[in-house]
N, C-alpha and C positions, 0 to 999 in steps of 0.2 A: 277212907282214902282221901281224908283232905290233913294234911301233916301240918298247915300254916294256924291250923287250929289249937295248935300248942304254942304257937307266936302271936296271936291277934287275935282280940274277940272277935266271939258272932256277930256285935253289932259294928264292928270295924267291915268284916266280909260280907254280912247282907249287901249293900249298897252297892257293893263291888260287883256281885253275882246277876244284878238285875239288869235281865234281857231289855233290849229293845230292838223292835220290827223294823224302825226307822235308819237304826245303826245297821242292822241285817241289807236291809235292803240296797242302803248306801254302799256296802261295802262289795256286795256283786255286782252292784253296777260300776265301780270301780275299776275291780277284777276284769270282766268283760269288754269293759270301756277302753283301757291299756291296749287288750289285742287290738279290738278295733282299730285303734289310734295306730298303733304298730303297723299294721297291715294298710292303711290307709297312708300313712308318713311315705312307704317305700311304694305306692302307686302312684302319687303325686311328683315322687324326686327318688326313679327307679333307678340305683346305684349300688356295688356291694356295701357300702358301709353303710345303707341305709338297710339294705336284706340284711349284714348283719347282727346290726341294733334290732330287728322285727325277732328275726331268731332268739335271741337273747331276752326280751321284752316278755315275749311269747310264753318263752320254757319256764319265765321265772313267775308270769303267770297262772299257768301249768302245777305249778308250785302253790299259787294262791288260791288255786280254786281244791285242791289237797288240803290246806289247812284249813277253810272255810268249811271243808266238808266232815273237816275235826273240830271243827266249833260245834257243827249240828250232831256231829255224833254225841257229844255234850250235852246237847238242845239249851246250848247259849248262843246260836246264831239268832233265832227269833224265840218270840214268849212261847208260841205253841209248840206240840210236841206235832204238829202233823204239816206246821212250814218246815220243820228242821228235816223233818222228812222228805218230804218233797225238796225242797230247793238243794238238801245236801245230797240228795241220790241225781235229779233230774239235771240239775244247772252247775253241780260240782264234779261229784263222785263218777259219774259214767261216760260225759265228758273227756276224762283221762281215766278211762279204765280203770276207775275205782268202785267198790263198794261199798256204801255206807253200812249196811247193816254185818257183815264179813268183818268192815273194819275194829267198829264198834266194840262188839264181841272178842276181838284180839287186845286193843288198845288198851281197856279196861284194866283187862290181865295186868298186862302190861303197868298202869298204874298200881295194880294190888301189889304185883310182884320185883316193884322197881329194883334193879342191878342185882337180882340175887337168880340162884340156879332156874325157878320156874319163870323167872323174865321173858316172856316170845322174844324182845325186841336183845337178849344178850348176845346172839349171833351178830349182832350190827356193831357192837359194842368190844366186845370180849378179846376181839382180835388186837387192841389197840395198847400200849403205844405198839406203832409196828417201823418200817423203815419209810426213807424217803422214796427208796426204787418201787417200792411194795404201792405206796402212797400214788406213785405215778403211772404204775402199770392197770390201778383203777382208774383212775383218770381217765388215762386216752381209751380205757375202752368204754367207759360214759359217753366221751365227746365225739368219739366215730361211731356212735350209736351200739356197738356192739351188746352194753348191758340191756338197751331199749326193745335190741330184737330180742336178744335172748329172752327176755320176761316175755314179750307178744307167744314167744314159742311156749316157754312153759304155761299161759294160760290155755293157749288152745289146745294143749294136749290133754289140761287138766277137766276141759271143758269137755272134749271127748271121750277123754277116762272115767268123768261121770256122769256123762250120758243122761241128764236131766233125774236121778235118783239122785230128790231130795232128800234122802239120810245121809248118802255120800258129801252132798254138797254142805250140811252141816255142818259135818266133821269133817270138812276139809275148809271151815272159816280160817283155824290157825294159820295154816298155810299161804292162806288164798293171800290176806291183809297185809302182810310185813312191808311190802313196797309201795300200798295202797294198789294192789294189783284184785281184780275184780273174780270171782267163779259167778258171774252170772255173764259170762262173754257172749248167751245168745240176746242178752240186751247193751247190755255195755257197749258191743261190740258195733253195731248199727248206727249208736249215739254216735260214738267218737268219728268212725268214717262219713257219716251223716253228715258232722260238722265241716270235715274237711272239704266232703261235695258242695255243699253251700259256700266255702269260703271259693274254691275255686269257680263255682258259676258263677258269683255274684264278678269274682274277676278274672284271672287268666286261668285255663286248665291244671297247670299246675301250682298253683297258687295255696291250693288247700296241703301237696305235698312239702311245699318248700314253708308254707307259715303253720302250720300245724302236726305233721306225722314230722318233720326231721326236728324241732323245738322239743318234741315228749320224745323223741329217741336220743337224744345230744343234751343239751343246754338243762331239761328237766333232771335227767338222770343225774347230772353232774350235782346240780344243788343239789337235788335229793340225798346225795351221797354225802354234801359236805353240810348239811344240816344234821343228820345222822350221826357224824364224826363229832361234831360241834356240842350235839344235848348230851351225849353218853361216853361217847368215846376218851377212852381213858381217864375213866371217875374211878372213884373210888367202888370196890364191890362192897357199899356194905346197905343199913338203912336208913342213913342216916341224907334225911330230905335234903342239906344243906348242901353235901358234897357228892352224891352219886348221880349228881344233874348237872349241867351245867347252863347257865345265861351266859349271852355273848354278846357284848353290846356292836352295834351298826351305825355305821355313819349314811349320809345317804347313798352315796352308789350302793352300798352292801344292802340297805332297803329296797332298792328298785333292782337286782337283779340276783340276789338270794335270799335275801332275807324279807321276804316282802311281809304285810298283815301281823307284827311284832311276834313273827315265829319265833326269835329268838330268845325272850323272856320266858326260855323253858324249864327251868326253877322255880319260875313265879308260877306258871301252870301247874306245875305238880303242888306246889305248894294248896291250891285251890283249883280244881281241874276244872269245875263249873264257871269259871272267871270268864266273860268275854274277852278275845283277842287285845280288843283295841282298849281295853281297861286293864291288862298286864301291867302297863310302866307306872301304875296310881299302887297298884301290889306290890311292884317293886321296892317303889317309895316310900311305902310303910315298913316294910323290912327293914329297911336304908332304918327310916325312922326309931324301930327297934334296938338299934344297935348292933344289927347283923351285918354288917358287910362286910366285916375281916372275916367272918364265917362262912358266908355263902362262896362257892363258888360260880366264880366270875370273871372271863375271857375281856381281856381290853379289844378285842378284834378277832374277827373269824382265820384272820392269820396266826393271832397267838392262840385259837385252837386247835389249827393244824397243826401248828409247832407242837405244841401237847400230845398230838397223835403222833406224831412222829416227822411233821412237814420242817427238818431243818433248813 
């Protein structure tokens, strides 16, 4: 499952793949440090454009601690196998009602069986190019939370439907992962409201609703969806590593508020899925270097890959 190994030696991609605890560490305090700041910016200068900007900060956040929880699922966030566990289940994955090891077990697939019939993620994918009304009728039901409850509903149905029989909950990892959505909701479940209790005692009552449950029902759902669109949507069905993925490059706003932690060099990921995050653009490079990049494909902007999907 590493396809960049027919474009670059091993000793090009060692150097690339090597963890570090220092880069791990930095980059959750980062993650967490943003909310912080978010939530702190609009109690200092309590204004809507400042709740705004928190919401928005927040969900894209929400976002970053999903893909940090896809580095550990990797176990290229840190050198060991048992911080990637920990920090990707404890300080990422549950957080936002995700599971690491649910994900893990999907993800994988996922890489073995990129854009072809056994793909988990081809239902994200397969619909596309689709219309612009199609295009918009997700949207707004991202941004007025609608897709955020719906998922809250199907886990805790899925949570009751399997009733703590751990075979069930096995066999229902496929399932569980596709949105980073967790079957282990009697822990998940306590993490994420937990968080929002402490966000709100630390400052107003509602504070944990307005900067944490509406950013993971709105603002998160939304990226999620248009990162989704962005890696697959509307590639080619075949196997060929080059073109059934797409990289989308960012400017900075597109960093700070969808594309955060260089989620969008997701070509170069596939290409080497063991690659830390923050060492994708040095992959890229080398590609570049190769003589690939009439080959690869590669979105000048998350606008031109909606347009791809169908955003005229």
């Amino acid at each position: 499952m590493a396809p960049g190994k027919t474009y670059l030696d091993t000793t090009d991609i060692r150097p690339l793949a090597a963890r570090s605890d220092l880069a791990g560490v930095l980059l959750i305090l980062h993650c967490w440090g943003v909310i912080v700041a978010a939530i702190t910016l609009f109690t200092f200068w309590p204004n809507l454009l400042t709740a705004l900007l928190a919401i928005l900060l927040i969900g894209s956040r929400q976002l970053g601690l999903a893909i940090l929880m896809h580095d550990a699922a990797h176990n290229a966030l840190f050198k060991s196998r048992r911080a990637n566990e920990w920090v990707g289940t404890w300080m990422c994955g549950w957080p936002i009602m995700a599971d690491l090891a649910a994900y893990r077990h999907y993800h994988l697939t996922h890489h073995r069986h990129t854009q072809t019939d056994k793909d988990p993620d081809l239902a994200l994918s397969q619909g596309f190019p689709t219309s612009r009304a199609s295009l918009k009728r997700k949207f707004i039901r991202d941004l007025t939370g609608q897709t955020g409850i719906k998922q809250l509903r199907s886990q805790i149905a899925m949570f009751i439907t399997l009733a703590g029989d751990k075979d069930a909950i096995e066999a229902a990892k496929d399932d569980a992962a596709q949105a980073f959505k967790s079957n282990t909701i009697h822990t998940a479940f306590p993490v994420f409201f937990g968080i929002a209790l402490a966000i709100s005692l630390i400052g107003n009552w509602w504070y944990g609703i307005a900067f944490w449950i509406v950013p993971y029902l709105t603002w998160f759902q939304f990226v999620l969806r248009v990162r989704n669109i962005a890696e697959h949507g509307a590639t080619e069905m075949s196997q060929d590593p080059l073109r059934n993925v797409r990289t989308t490059r960012a400017g900075p706003i597109a960093k700070t508020f969808i594309a955060p932690y260089w989620v969008n060099y997701h070509l170069e990921h596939h290409m080497v899925m063991h690659v830390p995050c923050w060492r994708l653009p040095q992959l890229h490079a080398m590609l570049i270097a190769q003589g690939l990049g009439d080959k690869m494909n590669v979105a000048p902007s998350y606008r031109a890959a909606l347009s791809e999907a169908g955003w005229h």
